[in-house]
C-alpha positions as CSV (number, residue, x, y, z in Angstrom):
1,X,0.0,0.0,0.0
2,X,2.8,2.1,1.1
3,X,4.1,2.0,-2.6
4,X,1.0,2.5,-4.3
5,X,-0.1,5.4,-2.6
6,X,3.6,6.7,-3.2
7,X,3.6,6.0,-6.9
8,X,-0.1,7.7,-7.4
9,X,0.8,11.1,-5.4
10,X,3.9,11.1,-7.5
11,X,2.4,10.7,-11.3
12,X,-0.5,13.2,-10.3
13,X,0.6,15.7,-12.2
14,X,1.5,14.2,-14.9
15,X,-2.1,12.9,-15.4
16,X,-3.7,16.4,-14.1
17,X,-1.4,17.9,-17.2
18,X,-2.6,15.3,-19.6
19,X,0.2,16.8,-21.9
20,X,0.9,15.6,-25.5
21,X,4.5,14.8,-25.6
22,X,6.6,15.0,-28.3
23,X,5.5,11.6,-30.0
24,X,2.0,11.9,-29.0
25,X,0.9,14.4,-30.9
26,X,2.0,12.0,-34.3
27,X,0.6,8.8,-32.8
28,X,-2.9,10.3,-31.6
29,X,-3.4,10.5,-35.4
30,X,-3.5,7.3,-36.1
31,X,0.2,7.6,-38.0
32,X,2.0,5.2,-36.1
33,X,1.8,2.4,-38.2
34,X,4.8,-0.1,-37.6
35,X,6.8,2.6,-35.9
36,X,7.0,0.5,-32.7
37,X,7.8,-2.8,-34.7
38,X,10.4,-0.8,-36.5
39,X,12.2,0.0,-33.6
40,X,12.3,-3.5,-32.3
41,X,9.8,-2.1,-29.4
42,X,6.8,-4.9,-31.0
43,X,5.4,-5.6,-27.6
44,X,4.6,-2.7,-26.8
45,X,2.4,-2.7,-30.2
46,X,0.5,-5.8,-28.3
47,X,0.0,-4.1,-25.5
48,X,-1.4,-1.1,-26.7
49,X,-3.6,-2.8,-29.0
50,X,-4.7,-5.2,-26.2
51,X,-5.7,-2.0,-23.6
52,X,-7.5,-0.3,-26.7
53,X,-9.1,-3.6,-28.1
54,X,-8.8,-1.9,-31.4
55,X,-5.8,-2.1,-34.2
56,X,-5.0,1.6,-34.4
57,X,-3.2,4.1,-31.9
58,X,-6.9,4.8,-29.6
59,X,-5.3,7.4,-26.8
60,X,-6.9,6.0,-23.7
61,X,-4.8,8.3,-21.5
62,X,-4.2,7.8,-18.6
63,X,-5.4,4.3,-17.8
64,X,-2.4,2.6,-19.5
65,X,-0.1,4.5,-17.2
66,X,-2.2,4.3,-13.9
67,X,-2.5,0.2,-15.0
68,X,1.7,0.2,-15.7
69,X,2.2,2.4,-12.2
70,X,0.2,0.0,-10.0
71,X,2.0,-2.9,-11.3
72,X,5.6,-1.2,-10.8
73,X,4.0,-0.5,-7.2
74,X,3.7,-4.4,-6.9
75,X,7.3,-4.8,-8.2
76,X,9.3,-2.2,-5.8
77,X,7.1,-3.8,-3.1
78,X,8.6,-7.4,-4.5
79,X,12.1,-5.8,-4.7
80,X,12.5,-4.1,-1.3
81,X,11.4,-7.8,0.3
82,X,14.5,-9.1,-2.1
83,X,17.3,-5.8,-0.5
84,X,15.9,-6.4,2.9
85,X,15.2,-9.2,4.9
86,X,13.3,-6.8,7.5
87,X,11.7,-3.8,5.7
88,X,10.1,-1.0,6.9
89,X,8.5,1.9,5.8
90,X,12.0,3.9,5.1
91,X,13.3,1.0,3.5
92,X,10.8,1.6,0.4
93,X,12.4,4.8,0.3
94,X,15.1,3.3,-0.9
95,X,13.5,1.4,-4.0
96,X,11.2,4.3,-4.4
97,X,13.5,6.0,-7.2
98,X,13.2,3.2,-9.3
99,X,9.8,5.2,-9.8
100,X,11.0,8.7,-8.9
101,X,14.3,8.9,-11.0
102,X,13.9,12.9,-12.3
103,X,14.8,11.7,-15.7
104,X,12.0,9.3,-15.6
105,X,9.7,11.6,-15.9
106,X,10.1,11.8,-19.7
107,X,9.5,8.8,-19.9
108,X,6.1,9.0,-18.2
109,X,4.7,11.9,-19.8
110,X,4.7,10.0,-23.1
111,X,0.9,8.7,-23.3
112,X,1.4,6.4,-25.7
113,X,5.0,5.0,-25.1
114,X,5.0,5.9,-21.5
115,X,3.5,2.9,-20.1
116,X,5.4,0.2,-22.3
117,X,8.4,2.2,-20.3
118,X,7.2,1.6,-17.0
119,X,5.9,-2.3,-17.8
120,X,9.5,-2.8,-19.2
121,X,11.0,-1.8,-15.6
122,X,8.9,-4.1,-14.1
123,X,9.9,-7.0,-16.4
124,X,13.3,-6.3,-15.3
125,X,12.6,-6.4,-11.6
126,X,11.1,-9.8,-12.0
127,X,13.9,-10.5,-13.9
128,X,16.0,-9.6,-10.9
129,X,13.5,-11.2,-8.6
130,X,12.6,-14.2,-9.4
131,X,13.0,-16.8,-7.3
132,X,12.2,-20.3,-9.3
133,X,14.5,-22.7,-7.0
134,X,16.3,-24.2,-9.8
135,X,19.0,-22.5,-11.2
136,X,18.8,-23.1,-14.9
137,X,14.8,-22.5,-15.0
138,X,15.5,-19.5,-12.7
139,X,18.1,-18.2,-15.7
140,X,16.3,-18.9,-18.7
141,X,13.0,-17.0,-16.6
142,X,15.3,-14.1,-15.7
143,X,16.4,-14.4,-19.4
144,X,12.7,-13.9,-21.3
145,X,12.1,-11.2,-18.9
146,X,14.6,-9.1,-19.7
147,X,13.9,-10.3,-23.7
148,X,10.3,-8.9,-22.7
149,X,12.2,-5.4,-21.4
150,X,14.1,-5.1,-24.7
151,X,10.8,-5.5,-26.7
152,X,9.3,-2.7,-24.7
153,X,11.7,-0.3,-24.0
154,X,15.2,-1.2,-24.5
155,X,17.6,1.2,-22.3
156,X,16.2,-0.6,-19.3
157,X,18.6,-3.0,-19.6
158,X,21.1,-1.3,-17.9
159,X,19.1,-1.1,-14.9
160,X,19.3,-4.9,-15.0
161,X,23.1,-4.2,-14.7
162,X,22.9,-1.3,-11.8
163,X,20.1,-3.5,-9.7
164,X,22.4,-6.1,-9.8
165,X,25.7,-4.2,-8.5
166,X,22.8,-2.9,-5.7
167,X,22.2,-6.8,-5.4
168,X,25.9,-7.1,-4.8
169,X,26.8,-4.8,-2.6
170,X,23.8,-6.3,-0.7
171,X,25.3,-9.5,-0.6
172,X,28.7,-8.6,0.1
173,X,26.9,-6.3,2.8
174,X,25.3,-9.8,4.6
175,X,28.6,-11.2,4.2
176,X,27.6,-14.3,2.4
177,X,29.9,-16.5,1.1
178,X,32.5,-15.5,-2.0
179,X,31.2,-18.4,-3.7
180,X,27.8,-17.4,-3.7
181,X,28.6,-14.0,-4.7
182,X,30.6,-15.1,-7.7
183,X,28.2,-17.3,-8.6
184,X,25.7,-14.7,-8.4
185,X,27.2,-12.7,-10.4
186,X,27.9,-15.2,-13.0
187,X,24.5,-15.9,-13.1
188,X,23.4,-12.1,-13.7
189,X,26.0,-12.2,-16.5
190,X,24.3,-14.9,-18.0
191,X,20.6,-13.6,-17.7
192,X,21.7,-10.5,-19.7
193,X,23.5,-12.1,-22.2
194,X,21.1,-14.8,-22.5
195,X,18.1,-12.1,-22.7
196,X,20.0,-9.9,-25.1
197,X,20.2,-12.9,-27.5
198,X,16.8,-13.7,-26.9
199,X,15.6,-10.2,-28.1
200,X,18.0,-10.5,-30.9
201,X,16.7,-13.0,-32.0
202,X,13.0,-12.4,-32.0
203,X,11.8,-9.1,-31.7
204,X,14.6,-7.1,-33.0
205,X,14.4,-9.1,-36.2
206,X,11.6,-6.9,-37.2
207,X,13.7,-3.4,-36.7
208,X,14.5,-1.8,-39.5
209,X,14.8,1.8,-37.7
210,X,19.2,2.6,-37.8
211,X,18.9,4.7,-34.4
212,X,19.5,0.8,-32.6
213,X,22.2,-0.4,-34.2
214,X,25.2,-0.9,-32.6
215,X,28.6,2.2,-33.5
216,X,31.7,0.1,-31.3
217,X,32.5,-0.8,-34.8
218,X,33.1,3.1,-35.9
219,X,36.5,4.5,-35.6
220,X,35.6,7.3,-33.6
221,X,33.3,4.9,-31.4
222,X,35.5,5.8,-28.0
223,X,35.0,9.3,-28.7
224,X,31.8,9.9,-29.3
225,X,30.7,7.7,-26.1
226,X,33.5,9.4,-24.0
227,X,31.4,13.1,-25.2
228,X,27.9,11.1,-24.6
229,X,29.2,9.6,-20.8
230,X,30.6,13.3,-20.2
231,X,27.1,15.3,-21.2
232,X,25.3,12.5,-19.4
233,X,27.1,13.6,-16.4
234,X,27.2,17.3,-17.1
235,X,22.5,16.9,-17.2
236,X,23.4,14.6,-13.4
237,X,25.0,17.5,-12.0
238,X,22.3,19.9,-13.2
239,X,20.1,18.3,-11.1
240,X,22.0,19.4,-8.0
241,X,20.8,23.0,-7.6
242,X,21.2,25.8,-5.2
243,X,18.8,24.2,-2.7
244,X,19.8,20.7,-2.9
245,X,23.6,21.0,-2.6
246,X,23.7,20.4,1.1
247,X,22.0,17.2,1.0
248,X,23.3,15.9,-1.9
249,X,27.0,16.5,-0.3
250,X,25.4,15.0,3.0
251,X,24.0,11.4,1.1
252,X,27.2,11.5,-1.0
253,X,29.6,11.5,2.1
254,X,28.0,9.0,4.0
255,X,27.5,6.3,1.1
256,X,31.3,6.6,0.3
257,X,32.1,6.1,4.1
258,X,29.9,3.4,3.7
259,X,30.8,1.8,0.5
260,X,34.1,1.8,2.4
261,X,33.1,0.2,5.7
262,X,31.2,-2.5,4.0
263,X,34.3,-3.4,1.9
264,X,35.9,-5.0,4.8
265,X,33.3,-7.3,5.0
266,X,34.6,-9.2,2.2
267,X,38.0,-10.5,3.9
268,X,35.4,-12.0,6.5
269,X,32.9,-13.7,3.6
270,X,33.7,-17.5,3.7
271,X,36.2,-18.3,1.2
272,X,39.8,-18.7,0.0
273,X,42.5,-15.4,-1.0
274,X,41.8,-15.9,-4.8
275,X,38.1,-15.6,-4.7
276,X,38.6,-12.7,-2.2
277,X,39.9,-10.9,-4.3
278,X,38.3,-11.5,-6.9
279,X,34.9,-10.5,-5.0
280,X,37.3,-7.3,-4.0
281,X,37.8,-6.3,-7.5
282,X,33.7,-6.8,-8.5
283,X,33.1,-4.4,-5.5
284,X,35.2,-1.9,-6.9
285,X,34.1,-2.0,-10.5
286,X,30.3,-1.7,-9.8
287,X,31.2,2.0,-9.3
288,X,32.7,3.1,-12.8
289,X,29.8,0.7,-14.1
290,X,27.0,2.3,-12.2
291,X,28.3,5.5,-14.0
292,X,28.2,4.2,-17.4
293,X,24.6,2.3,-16.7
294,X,23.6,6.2,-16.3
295,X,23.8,7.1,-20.5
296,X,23.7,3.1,-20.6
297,X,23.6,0.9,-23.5
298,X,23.1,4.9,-25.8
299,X,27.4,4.5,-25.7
300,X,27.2,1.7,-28.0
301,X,24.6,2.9,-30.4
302,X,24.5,4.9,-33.4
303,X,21.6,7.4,-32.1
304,X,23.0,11.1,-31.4
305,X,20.2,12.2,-29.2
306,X,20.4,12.2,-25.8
307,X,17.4,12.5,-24.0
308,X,16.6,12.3,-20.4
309,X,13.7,8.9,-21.0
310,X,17.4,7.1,-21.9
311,X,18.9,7.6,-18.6
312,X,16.6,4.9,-17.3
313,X,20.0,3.3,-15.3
314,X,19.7,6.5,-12.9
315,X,17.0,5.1,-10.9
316,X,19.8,2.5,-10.1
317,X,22.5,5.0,-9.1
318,X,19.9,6.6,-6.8
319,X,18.8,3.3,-4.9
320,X,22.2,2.1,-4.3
321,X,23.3,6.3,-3.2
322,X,19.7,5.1,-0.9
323,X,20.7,1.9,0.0
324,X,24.1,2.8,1.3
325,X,22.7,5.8,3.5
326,X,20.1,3.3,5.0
327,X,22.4,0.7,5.7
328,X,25.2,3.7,7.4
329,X,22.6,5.5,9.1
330,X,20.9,2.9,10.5
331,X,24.3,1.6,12.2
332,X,24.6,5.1,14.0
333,X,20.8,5.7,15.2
334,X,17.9,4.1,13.5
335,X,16.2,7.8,13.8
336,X,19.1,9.0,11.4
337,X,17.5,7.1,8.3
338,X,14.3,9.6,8.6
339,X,17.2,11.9,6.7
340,X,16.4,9.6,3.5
341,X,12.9,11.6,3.3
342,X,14.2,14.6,2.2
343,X,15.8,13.3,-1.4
344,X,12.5,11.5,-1.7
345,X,10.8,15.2,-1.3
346,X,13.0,16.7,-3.7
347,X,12.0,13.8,-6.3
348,X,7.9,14.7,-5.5
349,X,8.9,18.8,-5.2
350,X,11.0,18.4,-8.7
351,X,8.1,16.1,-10.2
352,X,5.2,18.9,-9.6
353,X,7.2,21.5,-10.9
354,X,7.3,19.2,-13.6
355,X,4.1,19.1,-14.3
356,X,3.4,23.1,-13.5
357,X,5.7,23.4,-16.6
358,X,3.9,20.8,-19.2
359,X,0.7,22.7,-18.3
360,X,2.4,26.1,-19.4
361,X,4.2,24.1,-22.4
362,X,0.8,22.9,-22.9
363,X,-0.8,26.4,-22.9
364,X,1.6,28.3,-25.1
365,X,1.1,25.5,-27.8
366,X,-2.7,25.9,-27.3
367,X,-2.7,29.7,-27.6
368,X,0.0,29.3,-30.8
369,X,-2.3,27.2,-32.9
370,X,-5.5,29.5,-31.8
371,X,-3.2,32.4,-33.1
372,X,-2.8,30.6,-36.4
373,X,-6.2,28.7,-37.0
374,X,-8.1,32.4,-36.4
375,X,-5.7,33.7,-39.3
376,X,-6.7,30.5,-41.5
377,X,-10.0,30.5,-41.0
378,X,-10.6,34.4,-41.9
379,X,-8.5,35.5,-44.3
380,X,-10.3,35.2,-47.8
381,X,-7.3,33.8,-49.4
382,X,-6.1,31.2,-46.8
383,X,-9.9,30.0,-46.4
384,X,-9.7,27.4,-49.5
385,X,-6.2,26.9,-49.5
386,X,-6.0,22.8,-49.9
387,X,-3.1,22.4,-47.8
388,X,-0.6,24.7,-45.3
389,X,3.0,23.6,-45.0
390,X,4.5,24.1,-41.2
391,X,8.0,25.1,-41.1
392,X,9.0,25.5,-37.4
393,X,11.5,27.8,-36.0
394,X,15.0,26.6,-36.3
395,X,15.5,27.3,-32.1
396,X,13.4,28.2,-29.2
397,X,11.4,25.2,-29.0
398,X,11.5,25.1,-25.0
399,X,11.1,28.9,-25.1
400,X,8.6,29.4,-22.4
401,X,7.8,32.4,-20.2
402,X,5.5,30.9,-17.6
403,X,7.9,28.2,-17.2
404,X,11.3,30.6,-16.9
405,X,11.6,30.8,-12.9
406,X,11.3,27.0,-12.4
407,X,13.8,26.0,-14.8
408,X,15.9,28.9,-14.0
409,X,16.0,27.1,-10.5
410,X,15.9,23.9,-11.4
411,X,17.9,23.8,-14.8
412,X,17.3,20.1,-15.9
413,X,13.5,20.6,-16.2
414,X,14.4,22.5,-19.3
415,X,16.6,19.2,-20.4
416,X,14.0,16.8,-19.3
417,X,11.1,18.6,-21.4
418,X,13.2,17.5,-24.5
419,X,15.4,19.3,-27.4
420,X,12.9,16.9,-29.0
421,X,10.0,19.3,-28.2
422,X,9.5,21.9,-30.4
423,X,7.3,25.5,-30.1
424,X,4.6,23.9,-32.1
425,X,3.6,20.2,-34.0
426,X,1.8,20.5,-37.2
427,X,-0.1,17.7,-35.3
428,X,-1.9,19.6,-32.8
429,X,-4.4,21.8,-35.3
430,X,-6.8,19.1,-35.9
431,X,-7.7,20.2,-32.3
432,X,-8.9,23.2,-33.8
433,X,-10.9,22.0,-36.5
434,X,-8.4,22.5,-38.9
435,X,-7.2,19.2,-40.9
436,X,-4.5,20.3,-43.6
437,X,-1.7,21.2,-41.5
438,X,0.9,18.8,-42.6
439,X,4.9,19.0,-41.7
440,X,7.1,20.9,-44.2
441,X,10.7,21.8,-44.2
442,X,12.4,25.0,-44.3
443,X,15.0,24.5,-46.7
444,X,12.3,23.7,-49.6
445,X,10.6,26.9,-48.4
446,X,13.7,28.7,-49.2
447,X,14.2,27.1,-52.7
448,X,10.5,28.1,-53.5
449,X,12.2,31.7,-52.1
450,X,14.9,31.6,-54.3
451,X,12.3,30.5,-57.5
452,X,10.4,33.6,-56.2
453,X,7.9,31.5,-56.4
454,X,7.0,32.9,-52.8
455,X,5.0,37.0,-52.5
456,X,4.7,39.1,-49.3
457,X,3.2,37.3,-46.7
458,X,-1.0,37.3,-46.2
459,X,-0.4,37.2,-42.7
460,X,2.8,38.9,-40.8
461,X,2.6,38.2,-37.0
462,X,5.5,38.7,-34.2
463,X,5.4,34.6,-33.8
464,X,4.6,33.8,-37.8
465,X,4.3,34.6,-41.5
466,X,1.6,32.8,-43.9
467,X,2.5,32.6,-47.0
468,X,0.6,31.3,-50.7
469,X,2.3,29.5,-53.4
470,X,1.6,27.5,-55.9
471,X,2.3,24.7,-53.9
472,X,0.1,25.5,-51.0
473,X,0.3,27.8,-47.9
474,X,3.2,27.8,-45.4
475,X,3.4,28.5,-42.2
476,X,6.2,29.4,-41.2
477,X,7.4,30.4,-37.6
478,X,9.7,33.1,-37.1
479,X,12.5,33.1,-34.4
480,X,12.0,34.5,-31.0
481,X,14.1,36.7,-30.1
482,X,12.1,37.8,-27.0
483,X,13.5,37.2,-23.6
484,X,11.6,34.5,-22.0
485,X,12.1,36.8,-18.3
486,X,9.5,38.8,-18.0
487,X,11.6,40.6,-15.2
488,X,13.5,41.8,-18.0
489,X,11.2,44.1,-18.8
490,X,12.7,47.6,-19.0
């Protein structure tokens, strides 16, 4: 219950927002088609078709995602029992970021995509989980879940990798034999690999989109995933504002001291010098790997963007950051772990500001299009026009003035709306009654400008010019130049 509760308080405003992100605006159209497939994501066709009981893209918004949150409720529930033989209610603090990772919440503003996400972090907690006795049933159950991940959403598998270093640590924590810790780990190395080849099998077969396939063998591989690893770090540290630095230095402090003070519990774990060591040098890789599970399995692919919905292996970083601080705290006064509830805070105080900016993204794009669909609708010679042309403005996209203060202070909302996100989607006029709004692109614009094939403009606004040619009309948005302060008012 504890987790439920937790998860619906925190997706509130997400749902109050009911936002169209990025993709949504394409998909609500019914213009999907085999996108998913495409991108090796096929399962999360099947699912969506079987919550809409139709073929096409149906936005049901938000039942997928309150359906996808409950059942990641049931798995954090299912993987705090696995970290902690006695839990309590502070010890789902420390799984809660599985949920409340800050860069997450791309991920579940997405209506459509959003809750394939989520169901594709809870296949990997199973997959983490799962308990089947027998070894080789338990691996080949681990592997199809994680198979099932990759076919929803596939960054998540390096979650898999960071909840297993968590797992780990825990283990090395309980001082259980080297043995079983190697073997462990052996076994989590299987499970991936085994679930990798699973996917590659099957449902990546059917990808034919170029953004998943694999760049170690370019040249310039090392590189570009040293500049990726770097600017994933740069968009960590943004997260650590003015108001958060204390307790960020405070959690970061005591898990190194503890990281430290758990280490000599391996020269106790039952076992011989070699596998000692051994288990001594796995403890001190999971750190540099928990840093590269942050941009994840986006170091070995060929796609250039970035976006906060890949840093999925966050929420791992933050539970074991958690997990450490529990363990510390609770060895110097059990009150001391009540400290754990202010990080949770900021994850809830970051998420509504979150969705106070969506609804003002959300606004701006509403009053944009009613700007433009007042123009089509009464000037004479836009009225018949078949077909308009939308050529968006080449920056500004997260320009937005009600937003300013709470990304000024919190600098990776701005990050975590999306590059992707632009001022305005030809998408979102059918809204307004008006059905021939289709993508265009700027540089054909200019060649019909060049052909002077293009007059003065019907309609000359500060945000847009309307233009007829023979072609059709075209929209096209200027560049704001404005300041999005509006204490920089003179």
């Amino acid at each position: 219950m504890v987790f439920v509760v937790l998860s619906f308080v925190y997706i509130y405003p997400i749902v109050h927002a009911d936002y169209a992100y990025v993709d949504d605006n394409w998909r609500a159209l019914h213009q999907a088609q085999d996108a998913w497939r495409n991108q090796g994501r096929v399962l999360l066709e099947v699912l969506h078709r079987f919550l809409t009981f139709t073929g096409g893209t149906t936005n049901i918004f938000p039942l997928p995602l309150l359906i996808s949150v409950f059942a990641l409720a049931l798995a954090m529930t299912r993987l705090t029992l696995w970290y902690f033989t006695r839990p309590c209610v502070l010890s789902c603090l420390v799984v809660l970021p599985v949920l409340c990772n800050p860069f997450f919440l791309g991920n579940l503003t997405y209506q459509f995509d959003g809750p394939g996400m989520v169901l594709a972090v809870v296949a990997i907690i199973y997959a983490i989980t799962c308990s089947i006795e027998h070894a080789v049933y338990r691996g080949l159950a681990s592997a199809l879940l994680i198979a099932v991940s990759l076919s929803l959403y596939q960054p998540t598998l390096t979650l898999f990798v960071g909840l297993s270093i968590v797992e780990y640590v825990c283990g090395v924590k309980n001082r259980i034999s080297t043995r079983e810790a190697l073997s462990l780990t052996l076994q989590r190395v299987a499970q991936l690999i085994g679930g990798s080849l699973i996917y590659a099998l099957t449902a990546y077969q059917m990808a034919v989109d170029g953004r998943g396939e694999l760049s170690v063998s370019d040249t310039r591989w090392f590189e570009v995933a040293t500049k990726k690893l770097s600017f994933a770090l740069e968009q960590v540290y943004l997260l650590i504002n003015s108001g958060a630095v204390f307790f960020t230095v405070l959690l970061l402090v005591v898990a190194t001291f503890a990281f430290i003070f758990f280490m000599k519990n391996i020269f106790d774990m039952k076992g011989g010098v070699i596998s000692k060591f051994i288990a001594l040098i796995l403890y001190f890789l999971g750190l540099p790997i928990l840093l590269l599970s942050i941009p994840g399995i986006m170091l070995f692919l060929v796609e250039p963007n970035l976006d906060a919905r890949s840093y999925v292996g966050f929420s791992a970083v933050l539970v074991f950051v958690l997990y450490l601080n529990y363990e510390m705290l609770g060895r110097i006064l059990l009150v001391a772990r009540w400290v754990l509830v202010i990080p949770v805070l900021f994850m809830f105080a970051f998420c509504y500001a979150y969705g106070q900016v969506i609804i003002a993204k959300k606004e701006l794009e509403m009053a944009m299009a009613q700007y433009i669909a007042k123009d089509i609708v009464s000037e004479k010679e836009l009225k018949m026009m078949p077909v308009f042309y939308f050529v968006g403005p080449q920056t500004g996209g997260n320009w937005l003035p009600r937003g300013h203060d709470a990304m000024n202070y919190m600098p990776a909302l701005r990050y975590i709306l999306s590059t992707a996100n632009v001022l305005l989607h030809p998408h979102f006029f059918p809204r307004l009654g008006i059905n021939n709004v289709v993508g265009g692109k700027r540089e054909i614009f200019n060649k019909l400008v060049v052909l002077d094939r293009v007059g003065s403009p019907v309609v000359d606004s500060k945000f847009y010019s309307i233009y007829v040619t023979p072609e059709g009309g075209y929209i096209v948005m200027k560049e704001i130049r404005d300041s999005e302060n509006y204490n920089d008012i003179p």
